[in-house]
N, CA and C atoms as an extended XYZ file, in Angstrom:
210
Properties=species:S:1:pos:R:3:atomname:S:1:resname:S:1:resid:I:1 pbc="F F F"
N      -198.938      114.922       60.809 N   UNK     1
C      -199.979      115.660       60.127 CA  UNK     1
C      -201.363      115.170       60.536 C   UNK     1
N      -201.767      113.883       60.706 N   UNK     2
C      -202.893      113.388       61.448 CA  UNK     2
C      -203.381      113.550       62.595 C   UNK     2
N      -202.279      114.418       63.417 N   UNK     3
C      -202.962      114.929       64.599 CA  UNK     3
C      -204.149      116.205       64.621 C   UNK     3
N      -203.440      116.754       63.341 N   UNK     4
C      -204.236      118.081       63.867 CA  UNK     4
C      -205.167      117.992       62.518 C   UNK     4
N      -206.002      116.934       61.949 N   UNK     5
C      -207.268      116.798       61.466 CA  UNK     5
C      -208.375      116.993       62.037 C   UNK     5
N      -208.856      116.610       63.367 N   UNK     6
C      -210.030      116.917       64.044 CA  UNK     6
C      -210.477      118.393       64.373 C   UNK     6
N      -209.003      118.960       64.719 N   UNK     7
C      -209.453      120.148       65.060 CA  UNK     7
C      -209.458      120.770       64.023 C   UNK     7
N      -209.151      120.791       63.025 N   UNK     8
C      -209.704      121.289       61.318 CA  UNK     8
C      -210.716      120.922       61.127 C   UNK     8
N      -211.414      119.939       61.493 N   UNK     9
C      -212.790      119.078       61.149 CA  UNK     9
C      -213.759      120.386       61.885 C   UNK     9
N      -213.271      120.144       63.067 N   UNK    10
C      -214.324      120.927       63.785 CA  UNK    10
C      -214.518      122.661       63.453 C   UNK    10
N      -213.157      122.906       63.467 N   UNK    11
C      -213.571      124.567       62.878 CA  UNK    11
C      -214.112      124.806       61.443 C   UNK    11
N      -214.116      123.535       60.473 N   UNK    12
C      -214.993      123.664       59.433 CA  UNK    12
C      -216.519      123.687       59.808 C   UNK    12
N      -216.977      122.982       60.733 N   UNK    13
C      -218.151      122.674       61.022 CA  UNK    13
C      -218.712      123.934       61.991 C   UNK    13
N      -218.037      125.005       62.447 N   UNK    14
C      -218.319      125.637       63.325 CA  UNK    14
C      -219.215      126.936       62.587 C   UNK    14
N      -218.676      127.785       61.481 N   UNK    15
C      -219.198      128.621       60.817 CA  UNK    15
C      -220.632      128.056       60.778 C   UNK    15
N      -221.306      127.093       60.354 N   UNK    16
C      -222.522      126.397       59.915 CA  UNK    16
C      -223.402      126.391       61.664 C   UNK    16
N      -222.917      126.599       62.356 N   UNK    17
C      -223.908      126.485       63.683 CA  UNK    17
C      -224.783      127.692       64.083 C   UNK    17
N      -226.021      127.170       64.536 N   UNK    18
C      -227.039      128.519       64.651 CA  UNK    18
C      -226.961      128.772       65.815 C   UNK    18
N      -226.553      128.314       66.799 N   UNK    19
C      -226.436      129.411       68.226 CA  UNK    19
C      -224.916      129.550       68.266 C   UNK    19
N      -224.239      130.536       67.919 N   UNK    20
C      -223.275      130.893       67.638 CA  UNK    20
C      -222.595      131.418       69.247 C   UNK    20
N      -223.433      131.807       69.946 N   UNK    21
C      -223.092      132.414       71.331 CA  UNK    21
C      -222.696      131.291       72.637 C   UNK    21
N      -223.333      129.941       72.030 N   UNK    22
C      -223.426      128.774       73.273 CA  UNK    22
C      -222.265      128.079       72.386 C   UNK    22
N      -221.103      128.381       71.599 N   UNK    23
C      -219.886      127.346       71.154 CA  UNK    23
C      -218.627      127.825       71.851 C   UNK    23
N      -218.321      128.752       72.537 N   UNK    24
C      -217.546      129.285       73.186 CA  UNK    24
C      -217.556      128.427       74.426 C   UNK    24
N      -218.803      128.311       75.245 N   UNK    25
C      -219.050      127.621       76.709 CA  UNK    25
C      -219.347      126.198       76.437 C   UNK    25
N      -219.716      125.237       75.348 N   UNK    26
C      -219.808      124.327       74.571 CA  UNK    26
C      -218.535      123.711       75.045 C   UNK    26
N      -217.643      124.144       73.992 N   UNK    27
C      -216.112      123.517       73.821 CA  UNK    27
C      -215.533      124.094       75.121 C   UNK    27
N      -215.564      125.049       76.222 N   UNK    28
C      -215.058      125.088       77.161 CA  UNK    28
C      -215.313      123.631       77.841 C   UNK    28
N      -216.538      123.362       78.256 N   UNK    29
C      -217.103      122.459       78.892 CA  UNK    29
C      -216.824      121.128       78.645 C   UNK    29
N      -216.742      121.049       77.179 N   UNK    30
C      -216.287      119.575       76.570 CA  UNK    30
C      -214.617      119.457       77.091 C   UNK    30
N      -214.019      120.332       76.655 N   UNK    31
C      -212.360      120.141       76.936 CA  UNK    31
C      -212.288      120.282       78.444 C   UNK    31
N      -213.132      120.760       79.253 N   UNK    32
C      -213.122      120.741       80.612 CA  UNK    32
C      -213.054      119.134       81.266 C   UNK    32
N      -214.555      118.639       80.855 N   UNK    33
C      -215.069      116.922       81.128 CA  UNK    33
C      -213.548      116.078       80.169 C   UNK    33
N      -213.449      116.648       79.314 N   UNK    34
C      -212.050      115.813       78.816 CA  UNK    34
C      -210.791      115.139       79.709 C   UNK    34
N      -210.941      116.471       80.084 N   UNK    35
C      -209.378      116.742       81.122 CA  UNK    35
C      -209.839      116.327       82.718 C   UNK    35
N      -211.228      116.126       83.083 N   UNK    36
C      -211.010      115.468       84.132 CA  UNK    36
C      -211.117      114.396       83.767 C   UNK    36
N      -211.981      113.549       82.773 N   UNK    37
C      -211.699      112.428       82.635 CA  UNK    37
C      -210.441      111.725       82.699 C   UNK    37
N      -209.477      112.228       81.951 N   UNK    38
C      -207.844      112.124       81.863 CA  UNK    38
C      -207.641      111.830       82.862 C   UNK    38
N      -207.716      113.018       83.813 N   UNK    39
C      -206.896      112.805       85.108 CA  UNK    39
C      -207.237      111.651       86.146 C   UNK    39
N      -208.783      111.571       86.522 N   UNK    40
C      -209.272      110.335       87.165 CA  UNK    40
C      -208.705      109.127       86.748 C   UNK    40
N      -208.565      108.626       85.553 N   UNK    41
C      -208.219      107.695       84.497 CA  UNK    41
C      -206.709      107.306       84.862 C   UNK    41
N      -205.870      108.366       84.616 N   UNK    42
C      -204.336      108.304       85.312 CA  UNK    42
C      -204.277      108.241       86.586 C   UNK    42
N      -204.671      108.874       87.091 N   UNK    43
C      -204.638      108.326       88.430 CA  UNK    43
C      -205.291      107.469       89.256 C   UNK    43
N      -206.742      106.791       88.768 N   UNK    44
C      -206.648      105.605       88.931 CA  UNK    44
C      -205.468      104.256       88.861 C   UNK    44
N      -204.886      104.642       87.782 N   UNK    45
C      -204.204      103.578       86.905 CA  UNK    45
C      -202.674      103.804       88.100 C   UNK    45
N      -202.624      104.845       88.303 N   UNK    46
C      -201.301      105.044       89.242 CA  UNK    46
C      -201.509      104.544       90.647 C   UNK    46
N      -202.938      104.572       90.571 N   UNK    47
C      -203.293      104.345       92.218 CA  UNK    47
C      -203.331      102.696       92.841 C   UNK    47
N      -204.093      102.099       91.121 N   UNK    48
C      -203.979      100.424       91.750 CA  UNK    48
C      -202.806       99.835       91.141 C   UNK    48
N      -202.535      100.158       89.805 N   UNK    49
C      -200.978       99.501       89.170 CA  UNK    49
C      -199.625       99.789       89.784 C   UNK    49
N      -199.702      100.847       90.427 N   UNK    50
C      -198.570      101.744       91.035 CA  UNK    50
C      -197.832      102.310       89.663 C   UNK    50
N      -196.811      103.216       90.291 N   UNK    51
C      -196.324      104.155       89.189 CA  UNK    51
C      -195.029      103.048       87.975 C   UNK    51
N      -194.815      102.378       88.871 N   UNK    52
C      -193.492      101.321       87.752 CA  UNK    52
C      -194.565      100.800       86.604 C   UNK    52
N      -195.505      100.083       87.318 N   UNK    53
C      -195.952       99.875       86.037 CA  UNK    53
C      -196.845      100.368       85.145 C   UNK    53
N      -197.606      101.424       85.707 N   UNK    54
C      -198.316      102.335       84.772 CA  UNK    54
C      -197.737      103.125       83.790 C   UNK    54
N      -196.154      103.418       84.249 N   UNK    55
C      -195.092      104.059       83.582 CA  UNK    55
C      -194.856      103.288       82.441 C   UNK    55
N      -195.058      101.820       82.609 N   UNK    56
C      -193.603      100.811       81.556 CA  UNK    56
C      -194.861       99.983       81.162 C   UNK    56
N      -196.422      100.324       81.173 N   UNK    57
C      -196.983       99.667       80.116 CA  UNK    57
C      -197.520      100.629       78.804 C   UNK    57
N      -197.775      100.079       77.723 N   UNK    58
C      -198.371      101.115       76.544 CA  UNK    58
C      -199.883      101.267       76.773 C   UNK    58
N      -200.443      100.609       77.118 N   UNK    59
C      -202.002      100.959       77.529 CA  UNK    59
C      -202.168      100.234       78.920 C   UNK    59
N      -202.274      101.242       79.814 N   UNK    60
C      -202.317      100.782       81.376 CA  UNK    60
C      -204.038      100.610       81.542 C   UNK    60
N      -204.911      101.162       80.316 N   UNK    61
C      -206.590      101.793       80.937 CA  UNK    61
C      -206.407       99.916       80.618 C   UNK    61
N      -206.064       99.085       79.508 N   UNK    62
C      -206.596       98.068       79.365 CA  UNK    62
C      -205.892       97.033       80.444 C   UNK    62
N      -204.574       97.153       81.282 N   UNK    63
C      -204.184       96.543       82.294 CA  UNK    63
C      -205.318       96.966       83.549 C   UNK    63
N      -205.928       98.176       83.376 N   UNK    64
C      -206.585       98.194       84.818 CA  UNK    64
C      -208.092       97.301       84.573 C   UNK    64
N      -208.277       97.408       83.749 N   UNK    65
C      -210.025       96.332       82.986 CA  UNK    65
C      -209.628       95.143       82.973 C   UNK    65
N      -208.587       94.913       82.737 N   UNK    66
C      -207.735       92.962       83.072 CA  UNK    66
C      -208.094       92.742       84.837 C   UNK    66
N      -207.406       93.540       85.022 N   UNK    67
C      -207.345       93.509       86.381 CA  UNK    67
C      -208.911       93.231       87.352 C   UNK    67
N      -209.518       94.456       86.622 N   UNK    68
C      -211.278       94.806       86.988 CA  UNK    68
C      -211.719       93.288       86.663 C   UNK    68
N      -211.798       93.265       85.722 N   UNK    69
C      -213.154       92.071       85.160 CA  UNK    69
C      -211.971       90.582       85.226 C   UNK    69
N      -211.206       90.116       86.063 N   UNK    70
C      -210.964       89.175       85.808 CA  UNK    70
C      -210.576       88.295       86.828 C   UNK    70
């Protein structure tokens, strides 16, 4: 049930906005930059950890910042 709070959050907040015409290309754009972020992110993580272990850790972004800064 906690997943799908935000996006209830946000369509409460949406009626209340005054340029009503720029929330369509808004949230395109945001979920756009989302999803490449994602992907750079994974595939970084596939690119220097390789796939065994990017697969078989629970947070690989904080194995690749171990890795980075240390």
């Amino acid at each position: 049930m906690k997943k799908y709070i935000e996006p209830v959050a946000l369509l409460m907040i949406l009626p209340f906005v005054s340029q009503k015409d720029r929330i369509r290309k808004s949230l395109f754009v945001g979920q756009l930059l989302a999803g490449i972020v994602l992907i750079i992110i994974t595939m970084l993580a596939i690119l220097v950890l390789g796939p065994e272990l990017t697969a078989s850790q629970n947070y690989p972004i904080y194995m690749l910042a171990v890795c980075f800064f240390m």
